[in-house]
PyMOL commands that place a pseudoatom at each C-alpha (Angstrom):
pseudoatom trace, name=CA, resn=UNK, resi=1, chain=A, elem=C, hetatm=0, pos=[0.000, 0.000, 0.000]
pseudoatom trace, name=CA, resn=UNK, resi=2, chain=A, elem=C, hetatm=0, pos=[1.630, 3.220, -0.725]
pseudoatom trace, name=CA, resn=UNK, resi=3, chain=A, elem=C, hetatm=0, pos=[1.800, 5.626, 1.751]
pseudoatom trace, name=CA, resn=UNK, resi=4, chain=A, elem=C, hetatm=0, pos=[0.099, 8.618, 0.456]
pseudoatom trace, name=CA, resn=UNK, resi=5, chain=A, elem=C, hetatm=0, pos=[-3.359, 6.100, 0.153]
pseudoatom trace, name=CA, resn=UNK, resi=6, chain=A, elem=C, hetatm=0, pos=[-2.814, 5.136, 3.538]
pseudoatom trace, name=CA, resn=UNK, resi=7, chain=A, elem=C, hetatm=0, pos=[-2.732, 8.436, 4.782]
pseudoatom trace, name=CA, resn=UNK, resi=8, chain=A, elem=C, hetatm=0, pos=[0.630, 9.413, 5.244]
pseudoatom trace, name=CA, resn=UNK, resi=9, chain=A, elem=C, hetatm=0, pos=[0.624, 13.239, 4.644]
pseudoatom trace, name=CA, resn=UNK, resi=10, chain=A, elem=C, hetatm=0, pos=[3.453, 13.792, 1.615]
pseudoatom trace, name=CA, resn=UNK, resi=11, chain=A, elem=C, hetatm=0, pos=[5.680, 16.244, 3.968]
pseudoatom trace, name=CA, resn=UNK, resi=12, chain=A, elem=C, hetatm=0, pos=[6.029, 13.316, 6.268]
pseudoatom trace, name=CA, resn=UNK, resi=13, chain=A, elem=C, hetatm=0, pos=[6.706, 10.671, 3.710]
pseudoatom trace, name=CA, resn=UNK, resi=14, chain=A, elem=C, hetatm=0, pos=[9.740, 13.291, 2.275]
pseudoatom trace, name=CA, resn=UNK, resi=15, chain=A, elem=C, hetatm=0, pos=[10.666, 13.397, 5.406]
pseudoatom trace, name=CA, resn=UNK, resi=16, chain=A, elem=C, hetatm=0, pos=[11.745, 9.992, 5.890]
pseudoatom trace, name=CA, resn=UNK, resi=17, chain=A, elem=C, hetatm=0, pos=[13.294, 9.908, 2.277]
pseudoatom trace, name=CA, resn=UNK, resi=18, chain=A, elem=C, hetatm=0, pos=[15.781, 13.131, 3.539]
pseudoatom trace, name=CA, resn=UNK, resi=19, chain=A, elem=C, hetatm=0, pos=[16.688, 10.944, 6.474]
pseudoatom trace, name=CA, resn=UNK, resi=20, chain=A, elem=C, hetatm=0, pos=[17.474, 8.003, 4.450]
pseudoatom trace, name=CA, resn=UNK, resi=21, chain=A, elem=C, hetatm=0, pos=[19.417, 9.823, 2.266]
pseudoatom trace, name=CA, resn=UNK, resi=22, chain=A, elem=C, hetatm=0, pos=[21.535, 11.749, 5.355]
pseudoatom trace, name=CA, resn=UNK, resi=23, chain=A, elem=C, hetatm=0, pos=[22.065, 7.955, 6.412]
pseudoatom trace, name=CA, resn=UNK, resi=24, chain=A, elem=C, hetatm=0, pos=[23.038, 7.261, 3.095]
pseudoatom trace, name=CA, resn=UNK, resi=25, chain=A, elem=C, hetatm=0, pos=[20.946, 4.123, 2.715]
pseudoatom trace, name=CA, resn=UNK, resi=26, chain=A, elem=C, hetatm=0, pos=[19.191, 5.916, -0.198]
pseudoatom trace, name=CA, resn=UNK, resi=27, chain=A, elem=C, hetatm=0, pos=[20.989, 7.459, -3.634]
pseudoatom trace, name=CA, resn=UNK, resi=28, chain=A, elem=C, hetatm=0, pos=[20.250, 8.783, -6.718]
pseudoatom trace, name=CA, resn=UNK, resi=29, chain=A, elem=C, hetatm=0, pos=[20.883, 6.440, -10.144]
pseudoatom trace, name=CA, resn=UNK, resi=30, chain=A, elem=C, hetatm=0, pos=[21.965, 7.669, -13.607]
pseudoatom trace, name=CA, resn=UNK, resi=31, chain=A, elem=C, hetatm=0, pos=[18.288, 8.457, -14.197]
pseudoatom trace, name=CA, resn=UNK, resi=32, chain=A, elem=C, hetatm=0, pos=[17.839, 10.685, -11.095]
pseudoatom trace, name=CA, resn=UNK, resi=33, chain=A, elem=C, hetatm=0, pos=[15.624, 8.347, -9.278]
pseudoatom trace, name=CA, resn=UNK, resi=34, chain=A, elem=C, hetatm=0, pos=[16.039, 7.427, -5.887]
pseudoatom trace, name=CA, resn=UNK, resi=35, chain=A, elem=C, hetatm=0, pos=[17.321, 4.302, -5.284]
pseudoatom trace, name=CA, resn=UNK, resi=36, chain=A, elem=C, hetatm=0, pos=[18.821, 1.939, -2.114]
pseudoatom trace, name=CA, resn=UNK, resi=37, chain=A, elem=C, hetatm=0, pos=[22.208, 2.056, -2.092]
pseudoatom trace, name=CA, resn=UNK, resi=38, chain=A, elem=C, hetatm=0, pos=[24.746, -0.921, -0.795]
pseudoatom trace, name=CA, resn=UNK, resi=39, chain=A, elem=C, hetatm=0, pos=[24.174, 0.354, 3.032]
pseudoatom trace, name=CA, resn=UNK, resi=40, chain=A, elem=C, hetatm=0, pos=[20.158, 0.343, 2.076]
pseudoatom trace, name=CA, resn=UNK, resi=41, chain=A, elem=C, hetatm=0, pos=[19.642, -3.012, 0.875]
pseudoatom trace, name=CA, resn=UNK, resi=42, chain=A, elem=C, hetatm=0, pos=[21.772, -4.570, 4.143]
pseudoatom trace, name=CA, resn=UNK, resi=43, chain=A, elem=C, hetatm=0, pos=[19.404, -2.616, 6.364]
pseudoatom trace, name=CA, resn=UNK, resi=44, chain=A, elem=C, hetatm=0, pos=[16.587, -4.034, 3.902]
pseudoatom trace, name=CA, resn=UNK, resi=45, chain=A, elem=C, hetatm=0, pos=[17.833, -7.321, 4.789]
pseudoatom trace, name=CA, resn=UNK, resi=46, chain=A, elem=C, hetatm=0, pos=[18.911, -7.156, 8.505]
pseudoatom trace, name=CA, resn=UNK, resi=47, chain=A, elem=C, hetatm=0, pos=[14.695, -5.445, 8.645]
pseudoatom trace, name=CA, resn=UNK, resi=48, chain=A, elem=C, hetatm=0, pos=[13.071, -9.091, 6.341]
pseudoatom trace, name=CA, resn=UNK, resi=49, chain=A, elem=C, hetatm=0, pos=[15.166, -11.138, 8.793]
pseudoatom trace, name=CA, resn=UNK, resi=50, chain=A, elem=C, hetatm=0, pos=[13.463, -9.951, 12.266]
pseudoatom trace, name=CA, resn=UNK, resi=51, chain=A, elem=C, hetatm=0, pos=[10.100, -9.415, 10.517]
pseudoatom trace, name=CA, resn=UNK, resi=52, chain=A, elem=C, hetatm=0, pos=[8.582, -12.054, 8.752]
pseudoatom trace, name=CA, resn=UNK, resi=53, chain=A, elem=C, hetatm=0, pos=[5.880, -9.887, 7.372]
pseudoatom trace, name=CA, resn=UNK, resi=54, chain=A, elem=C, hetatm=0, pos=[5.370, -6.269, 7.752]
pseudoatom trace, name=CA, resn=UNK, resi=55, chain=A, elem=C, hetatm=0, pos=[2.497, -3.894, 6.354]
pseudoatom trace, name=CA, resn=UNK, resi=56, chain=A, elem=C, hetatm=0, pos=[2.044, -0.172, 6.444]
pseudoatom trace, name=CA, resn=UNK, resi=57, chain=A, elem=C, hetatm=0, pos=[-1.650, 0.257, 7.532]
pseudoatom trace, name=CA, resn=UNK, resi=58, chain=A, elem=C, hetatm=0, pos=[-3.883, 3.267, 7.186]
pseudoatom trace, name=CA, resn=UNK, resi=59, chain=A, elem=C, hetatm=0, pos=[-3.610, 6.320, 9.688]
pseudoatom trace, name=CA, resn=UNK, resi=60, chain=A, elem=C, hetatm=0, pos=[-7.131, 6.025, 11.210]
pseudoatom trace, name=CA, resn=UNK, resi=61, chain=A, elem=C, hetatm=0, pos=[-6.817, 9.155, 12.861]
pseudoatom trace, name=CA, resn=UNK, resi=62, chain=A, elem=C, hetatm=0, pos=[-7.833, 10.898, 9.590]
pseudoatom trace, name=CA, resn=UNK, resi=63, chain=A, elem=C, hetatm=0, pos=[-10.637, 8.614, 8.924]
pseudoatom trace, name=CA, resn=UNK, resi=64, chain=A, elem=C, hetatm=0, pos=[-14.389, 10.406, 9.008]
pseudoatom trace, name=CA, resn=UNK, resi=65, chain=A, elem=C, hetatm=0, pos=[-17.233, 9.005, 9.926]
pseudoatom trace, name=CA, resn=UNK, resi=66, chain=A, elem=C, hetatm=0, pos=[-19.558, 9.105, 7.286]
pseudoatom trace, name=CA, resn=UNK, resi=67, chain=A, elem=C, hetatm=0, pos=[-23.081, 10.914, 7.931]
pseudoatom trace, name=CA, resn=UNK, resi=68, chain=A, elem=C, hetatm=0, pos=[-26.295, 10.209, 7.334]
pseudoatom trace, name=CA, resn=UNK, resi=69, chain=A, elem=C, hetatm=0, pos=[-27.630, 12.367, 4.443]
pseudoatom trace, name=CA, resn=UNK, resi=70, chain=A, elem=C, hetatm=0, pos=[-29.833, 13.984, 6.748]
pseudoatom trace, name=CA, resn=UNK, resi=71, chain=A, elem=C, hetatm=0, pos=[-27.236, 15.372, 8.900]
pseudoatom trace, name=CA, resn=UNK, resi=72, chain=A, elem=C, hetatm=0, pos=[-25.872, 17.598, 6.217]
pseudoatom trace, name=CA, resn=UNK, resi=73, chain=A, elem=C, hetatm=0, pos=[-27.204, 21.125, 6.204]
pseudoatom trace, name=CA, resn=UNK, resi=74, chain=A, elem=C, hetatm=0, pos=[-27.571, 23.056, 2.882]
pseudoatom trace, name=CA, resn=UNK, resi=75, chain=A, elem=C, hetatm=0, pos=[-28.567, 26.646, 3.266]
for i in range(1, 75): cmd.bond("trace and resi %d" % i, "trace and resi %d" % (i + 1))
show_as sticks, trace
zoom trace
């Protein structure tokens, strides 16, 4: 699930990336797309070996409840 759908506000997400890339675990290709580097795809590894499976779920703090179409007020 990609993070934006789940919620994940883009500042935040680009937040991460800088840190990544001040770790160095992230680098730009020929192309100028981000990519892992060497130290990223050891950390990628060291991360599948503790965790089995891992999923990125939905911020349910943004989540609405829905309302009843009588609840809506149009002046």
């Amino acid at each position: 699930m990609p993070l934006f759908t789940a919620g994940y506000s883009y500042s935040k997400v680009m937040e991460w990336v800088r840190q990544l890339e001040k770790n160095g675990e992230i680098c730009y290709n020929e192309m100028e797309e981000r990519t892992l580097s060497d130290a990223g795809i050891d950390r990628w590894k060291i991360i599948k070996k503790k965790k089995n499976n891992f999923t990125i779920l939905p911020l349910n703090s943004y989540k609405v409840k829905k309302k009843d179409i009588d609840e809506i007020y149009l002046p």
